[in-house]
N, C-alpha and C positions, 0 to 999 in steps of 0.2 A: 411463587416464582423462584424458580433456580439460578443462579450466577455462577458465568464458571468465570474463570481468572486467571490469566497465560501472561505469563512475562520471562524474559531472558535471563532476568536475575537486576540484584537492585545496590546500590552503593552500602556499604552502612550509614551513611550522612540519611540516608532516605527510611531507614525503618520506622521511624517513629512514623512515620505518613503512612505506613504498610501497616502496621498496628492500628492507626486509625480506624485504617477504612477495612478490614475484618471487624474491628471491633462495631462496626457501624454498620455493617452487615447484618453481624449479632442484633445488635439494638432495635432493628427494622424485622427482625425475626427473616431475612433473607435469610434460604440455604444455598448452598456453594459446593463447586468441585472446582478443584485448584491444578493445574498443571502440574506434575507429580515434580520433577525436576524442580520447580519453582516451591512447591511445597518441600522439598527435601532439605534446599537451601535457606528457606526460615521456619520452619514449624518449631524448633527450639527457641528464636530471638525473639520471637511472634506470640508463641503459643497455643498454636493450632494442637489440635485435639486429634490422636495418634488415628484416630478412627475416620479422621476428613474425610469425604469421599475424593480423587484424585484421577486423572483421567490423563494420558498418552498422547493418544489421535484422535482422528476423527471418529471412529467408531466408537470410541469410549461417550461422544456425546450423546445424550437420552433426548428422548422428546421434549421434557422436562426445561430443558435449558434453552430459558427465551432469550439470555443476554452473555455475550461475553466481554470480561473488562480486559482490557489489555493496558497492562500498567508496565510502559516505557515512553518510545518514542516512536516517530514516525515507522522506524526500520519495523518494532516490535508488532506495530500494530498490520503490518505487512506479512509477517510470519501469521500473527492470526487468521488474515485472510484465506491463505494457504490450506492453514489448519480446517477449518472450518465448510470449506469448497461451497457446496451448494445446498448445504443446510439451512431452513430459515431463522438462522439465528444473529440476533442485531451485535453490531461490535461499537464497544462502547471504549475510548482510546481517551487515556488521564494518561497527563504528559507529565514523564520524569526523564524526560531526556533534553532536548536542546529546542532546536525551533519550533516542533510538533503543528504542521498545516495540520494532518489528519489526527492527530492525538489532541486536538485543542483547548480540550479541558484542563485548566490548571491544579496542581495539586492544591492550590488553596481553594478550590470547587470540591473538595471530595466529599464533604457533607453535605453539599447539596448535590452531587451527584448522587450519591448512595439515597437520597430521599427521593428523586427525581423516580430513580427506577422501583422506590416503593411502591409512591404513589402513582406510578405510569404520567407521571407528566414532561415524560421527555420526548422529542420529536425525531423522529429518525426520515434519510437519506436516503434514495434509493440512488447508490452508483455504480455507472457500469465500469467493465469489464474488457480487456481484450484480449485474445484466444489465437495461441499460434496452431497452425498447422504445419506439421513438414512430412520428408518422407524418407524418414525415419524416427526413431522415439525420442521424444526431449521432452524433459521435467516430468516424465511418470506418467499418472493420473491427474496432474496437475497444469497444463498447458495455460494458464490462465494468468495474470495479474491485472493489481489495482491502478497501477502508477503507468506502467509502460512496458513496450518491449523494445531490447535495442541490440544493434550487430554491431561490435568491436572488433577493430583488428586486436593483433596480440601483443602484448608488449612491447618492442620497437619495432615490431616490422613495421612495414611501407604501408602508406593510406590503402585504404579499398576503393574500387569502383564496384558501386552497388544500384546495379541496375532495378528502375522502378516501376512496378504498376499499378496502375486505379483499373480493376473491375476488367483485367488481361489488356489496357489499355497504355500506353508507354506514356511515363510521365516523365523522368529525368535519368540522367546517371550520375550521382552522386561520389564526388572525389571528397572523400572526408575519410575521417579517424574512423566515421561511425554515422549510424543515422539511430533516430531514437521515434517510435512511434508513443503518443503518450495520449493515453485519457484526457478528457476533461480534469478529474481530480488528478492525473500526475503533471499536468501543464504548471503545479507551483513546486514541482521535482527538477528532476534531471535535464527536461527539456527546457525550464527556465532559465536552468544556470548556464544552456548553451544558448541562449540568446531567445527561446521561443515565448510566444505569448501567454499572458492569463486567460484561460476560458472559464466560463462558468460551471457547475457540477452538470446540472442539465440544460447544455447546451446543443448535446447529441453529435461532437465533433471526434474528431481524432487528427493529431496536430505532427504533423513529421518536420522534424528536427535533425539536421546535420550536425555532426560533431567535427567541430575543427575543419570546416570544408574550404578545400585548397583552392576555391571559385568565391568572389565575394561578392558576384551574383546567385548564390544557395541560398536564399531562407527559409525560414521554417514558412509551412503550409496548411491550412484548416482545412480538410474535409469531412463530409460526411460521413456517418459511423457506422452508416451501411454499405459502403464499400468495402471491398477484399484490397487489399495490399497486398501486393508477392515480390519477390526477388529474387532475383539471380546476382550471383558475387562473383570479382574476379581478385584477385590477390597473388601477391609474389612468394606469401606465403601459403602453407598446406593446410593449416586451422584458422579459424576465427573464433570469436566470442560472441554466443547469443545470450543473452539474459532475459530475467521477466522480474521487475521489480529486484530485489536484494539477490536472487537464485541464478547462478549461471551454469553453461554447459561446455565445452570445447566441443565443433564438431569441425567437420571438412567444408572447405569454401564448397565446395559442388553440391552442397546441400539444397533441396530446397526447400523455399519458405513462402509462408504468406500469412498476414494477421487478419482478423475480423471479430467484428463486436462479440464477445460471450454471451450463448444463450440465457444463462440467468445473472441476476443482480446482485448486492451485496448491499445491508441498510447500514449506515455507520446513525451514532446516537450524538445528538449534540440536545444542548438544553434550548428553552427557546430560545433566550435571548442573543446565543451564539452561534447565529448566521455565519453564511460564508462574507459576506461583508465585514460585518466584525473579525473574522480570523485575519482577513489580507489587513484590514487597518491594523491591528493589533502586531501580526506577527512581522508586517513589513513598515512599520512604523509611519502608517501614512496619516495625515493629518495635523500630526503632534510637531512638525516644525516652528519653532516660536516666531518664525517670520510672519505665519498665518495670522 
């Protein structure tokens, strides 16, 4: 098995954890290619071996590489995504960053991590996807993410009216900052913190989300992941903000858009015992009330 290994870069409070889990790599007789960036920034504190294999993009990945670690945080494990697009290769997210839903593995798991992926007894996810269309180019070759997609107005300009559809069917016209379409796995992101619900990973929803809606009869809505969502914008301004997960664009309100499910998946790796159940008690403190 090969491991590659992408990360943003790492505190020095955190090397000795980075040392680890190479070293434990080693010990497992695991080979590895490292994100050249990430490898440039500690191969001396580390001691990686001038000769690492090291890899860029996506085409740098071989068939070879059944797993990738992504050693940060939720954002980090989000650029992997990206990285990665529609290769079948599982992502495996050890948290060095703050609340990690999708990085859930703690760094005091990296030895059992790194043994997990020796001995293949780690269980992996299959989660979707959502995929914008517009008409014109936005985000590359990449129109996809994990978490969500969301239209922001700009900076202080004035709310948007963003007119909606289910499947060319009018749903509403949202007076808000923003509206946020989210996966199942980004319902514990951006669209929680404006007010939307938890869904399951495979629940097969897509959850739209107003940002700051100037009606406080807006809320957030469940639908099925096999509808098309599209929109038409009106704005006092000449730009909006579209994003997909961390990646944004400036385009012209008169653009237009529409999202629906991505045709392929993406596996994220958790060990057994670290269900989605375990992540929401865990990371959102549920249970642990001493009133219980």
């Amino acid at each position: 098995m090969t491991i590659a290994v992408y990360s943003r870069g790492i505190d020095q409070l955190q090397l000795e954890d980075v040392k680890t889990f190479f070293q434990e790599l080693s010990a497992y007789g695991l080979s590895y290619i490292v994100f050249r960036p990430f490898f440039d920034e500690i191969k001396t504190d580390v001691g990686l071996d001038a000769q690492t294999r090291v890899f860029e993009q996506t085409s740098d990945l071989s068939r070879d590489v059944e797993c990738i670690v992504s050693l940060g945080g939720d954002g980090t494990l989000l650029d992997t995504v990206a990285l990665i697009m529609d290769k079948p290769i599982a992502i495996m997210g050890i948290n060095f960053g703050r609340l990690g839903f999708l990085s859930s593995i703690g760094r005091d798991n990296l030895r059992l991590a790194i043994k997990s992926l020796a001995l293949r007894t780690y269980v992996t996810e299959q989660r979707t996807l959502v995929h914008l269309d517009a008409d014109m180019p936005l985000f590359g070759d990449k129109p996809f993410g994990l978490n969500e997609f969301a239209i922001h107005k700009r900076d202080t300009a004035s709310m948007l009216k963003i007119h909606t559809y289910i499947n060319g069917e009018f749903l509403n016209v949202y007076w808000a900052d923003g509206l946020v379409i989210a996966t199942p796995t980004g319902s514990t992101g951006y669209s929680l913190s404006c007010g939307g619900p938890i869904v399951f990973p495979d629940s097969g929803n897509f959850v739209i989300t107003p940002v700051a809606p100037h009606h406080l009869n807006m809320r957030s809505l469940v639908v099925n992941d096999n509808s098309i969502i599209s929109f038409d914008i009106e704005s006092r301004s000449d730009d909006i903000i579209c994003a997909l997960d961390s990646r944004k664009e400036i385009v012209t309100k008169n653009v237009s858009l529409a999202v629906k499910k991505e045709s392929f998946t993406i596996a994220l790796v958790r060990l057994g015992e670290n269900n989605f159940l375990h992540t929401l008690q865990t990371k959102l403190i549920w249970g642990l009330d001493r009133r219980n």
